[in-house]
N, C-alpha and C positions, 0 to 999 in steps of 0.2 A: 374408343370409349369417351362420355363425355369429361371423366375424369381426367385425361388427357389435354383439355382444351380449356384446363381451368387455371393455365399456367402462370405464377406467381400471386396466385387468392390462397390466403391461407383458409383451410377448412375447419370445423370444430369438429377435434377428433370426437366430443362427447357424442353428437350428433352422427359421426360414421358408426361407432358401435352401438347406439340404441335401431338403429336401424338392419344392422348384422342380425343383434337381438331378436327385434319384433320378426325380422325373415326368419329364423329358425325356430322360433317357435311356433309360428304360423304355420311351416312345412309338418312339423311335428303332430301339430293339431290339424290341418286340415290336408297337407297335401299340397304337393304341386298346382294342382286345377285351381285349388281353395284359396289362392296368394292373388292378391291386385295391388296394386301402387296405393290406392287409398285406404286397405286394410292393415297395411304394412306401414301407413302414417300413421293413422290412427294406433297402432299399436304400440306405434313408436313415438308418440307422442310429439310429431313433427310434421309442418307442411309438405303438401306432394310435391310441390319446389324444390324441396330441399332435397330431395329424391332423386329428381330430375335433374339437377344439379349436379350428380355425381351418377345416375345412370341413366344412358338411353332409354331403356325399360325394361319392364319383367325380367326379362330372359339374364340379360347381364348383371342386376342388382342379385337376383336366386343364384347363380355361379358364384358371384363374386363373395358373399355369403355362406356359401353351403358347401363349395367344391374348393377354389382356391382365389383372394383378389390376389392384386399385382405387387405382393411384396416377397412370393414366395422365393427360395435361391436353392443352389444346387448343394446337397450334404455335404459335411465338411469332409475333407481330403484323409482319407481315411489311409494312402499309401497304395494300392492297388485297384486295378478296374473293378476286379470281379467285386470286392467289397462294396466298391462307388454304388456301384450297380444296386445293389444287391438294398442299401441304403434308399436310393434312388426310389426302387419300385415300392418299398415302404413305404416312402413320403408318397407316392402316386394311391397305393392302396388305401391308407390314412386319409386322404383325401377324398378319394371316392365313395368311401363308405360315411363320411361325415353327414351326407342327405341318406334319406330312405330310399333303396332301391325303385319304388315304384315313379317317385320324383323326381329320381336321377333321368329314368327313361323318359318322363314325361317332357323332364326340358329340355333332354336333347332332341324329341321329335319336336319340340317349338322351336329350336334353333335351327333344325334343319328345313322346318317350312319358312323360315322368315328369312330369304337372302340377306336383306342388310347387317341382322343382330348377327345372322352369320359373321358375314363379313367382319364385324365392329369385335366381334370375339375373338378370333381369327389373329386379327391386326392385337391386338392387346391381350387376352391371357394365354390363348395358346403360342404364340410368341414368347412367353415369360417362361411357359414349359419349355421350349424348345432350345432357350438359353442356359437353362440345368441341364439338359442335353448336352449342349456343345462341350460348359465346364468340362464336364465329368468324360465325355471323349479327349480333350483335347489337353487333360490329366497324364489321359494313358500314354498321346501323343509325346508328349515331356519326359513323361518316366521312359520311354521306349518300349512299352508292351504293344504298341500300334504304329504303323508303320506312315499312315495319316489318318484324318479324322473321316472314318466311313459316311456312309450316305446317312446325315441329319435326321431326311423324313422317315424314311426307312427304321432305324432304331427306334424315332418314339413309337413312330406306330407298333412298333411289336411291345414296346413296354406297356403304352397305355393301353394299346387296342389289348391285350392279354390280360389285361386288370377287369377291364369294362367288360368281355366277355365271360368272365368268371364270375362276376359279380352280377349283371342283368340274363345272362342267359345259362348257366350251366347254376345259379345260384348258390352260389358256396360262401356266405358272409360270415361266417364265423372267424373271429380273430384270430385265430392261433393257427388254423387252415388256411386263411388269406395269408399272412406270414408265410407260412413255408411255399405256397404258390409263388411267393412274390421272390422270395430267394429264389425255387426254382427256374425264374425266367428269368432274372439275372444270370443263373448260371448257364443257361444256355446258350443266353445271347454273348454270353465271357467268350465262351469254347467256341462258339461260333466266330467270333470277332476276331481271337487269336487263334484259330487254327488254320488260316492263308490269307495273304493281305488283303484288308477291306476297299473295296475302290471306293478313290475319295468322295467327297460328299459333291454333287453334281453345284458347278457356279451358279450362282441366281444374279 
C-alpha cells in the first residue's frame, strides 16, 4: 500500500477521515461503479494527491474505507478459543456488512481483475486479518486448548470465506441472523480445532 511507503511524514488525520467520509457516502449514494478518485476529492474537499498519497487506487482507498484499513487487532482475550472465535467472526461480520452488498461484490471482482491491487491488498490488509488470526490461535496455544497453532490459511479462509458466502450469495444480512451464523462457525471451527490435533500451520 502506498500508505506503507510514507514512512516517517506525518499525515493529517483531519484529511484521512474526510476522505473515509466522502467514500462512504459516495458508495451509499452511488455505488461501487459510482466512486472515482476525483469524485471522492471533490467530495472530500481535498486534492487527488492527497489521495494518492495514501492509496494506490480505487480498489484499496473503498476497502480501506468501507471494509477495514490497517489498524484493525484481534478481540480482546476473552479466556477461551471458542469465545476468541466466536468475538472474532463478529468483528469479520461487522465488517463486511459496513459496505452494501452489491459494492462489496463489485470490489472484490475489481480486485480480482487487477493483479497488482491484488497483490498491494494481499501484502497489507489481508495480512492485518491474518494477524488477528494468528493472536487468537496462538491464545489457545498458551492456554493448552491447541496442541500448536493449525494451518493459518486454512482457518481464515473458513472464517471469512463463511461470512462472504452468507452475505453475497445465500443473502442473509440481517443483523441478529449474521450474529448467530457468526457464532455458529465459531463454533464449528472450536470443535473442529479441538477434537484431534490440528497440523501445524505449514512454514512459509
Amino acid at each position: 500500500m502506498t500508505t506503507r511507503r510514507q514512512v516517517g511524514r506525518r499525515r493529517d488525520e483531519r484529511v484521512d477521515a474526510a476522505i473515509v467520509a466522502a467514500c462512504r457516502q459516495l458508495l451509499a449514494e452511488a455505488g461501487y461503479g459510482g466512486i472515482t478518485m476525483d469524485t471522492v476529492a471533490a467530495r472530500a474537499g481535498v486534492g487527488k494527491a492527497a489521495i494518492y498519497r495514501r492509496y494506490a487506487g480505487k480498489q484499496e482507498m473503498v476497502f480501506a474505507a468501507a471494509v477495514h484499513d490497517l489498524t484493525i487487532t484481534a478481540p480482546a482475550d476473552s479466556g477461551s478459543l471458542r469465545a476468541d472465535l466466536t468475538a472474532l467472526c463478529a468483528d469479520i461480520a461487522a465488517s463486511l456488512t459496513t459496505i452494501p452488498a452489491p459494492s462489496l461484490l463489485g470490489l472484490l471482482a475489481d480486485i480480482t481483475a487487477d493483479p497488482a491491487s491484488a497483490a498491494r491488498i494481499q501484502e497489507a490488509f489481508v495480512e492485518t486479518e491474518r494477524a488477528c488470526v494468528t493472536e487468537v490461535l496462538e491464545r489457545a496455544v498458551r492456554r493448552g486448548e491447541l496442541p500448536a497453532v493449525p494451518d493459518l490459511t486454512a482457518v481464515h479462509a473458513l472464517l471469512t470465506g463463511s461470512m462472504l458466502s452468507w452475505i453475497l450469495m445465500l443473502h442473509r444480512t440481517d443483523r441478529r441472523t449474521l450474529d448467530e451464523f457468526a457464532a455458529a462457525i465459531a463454533d464449528l471451527v472450536t470443535t473442529t480445532l479441538t477434537a484431534r490435533p490440528p497440523k501445524p500451520s505449514p512454514a512459509e
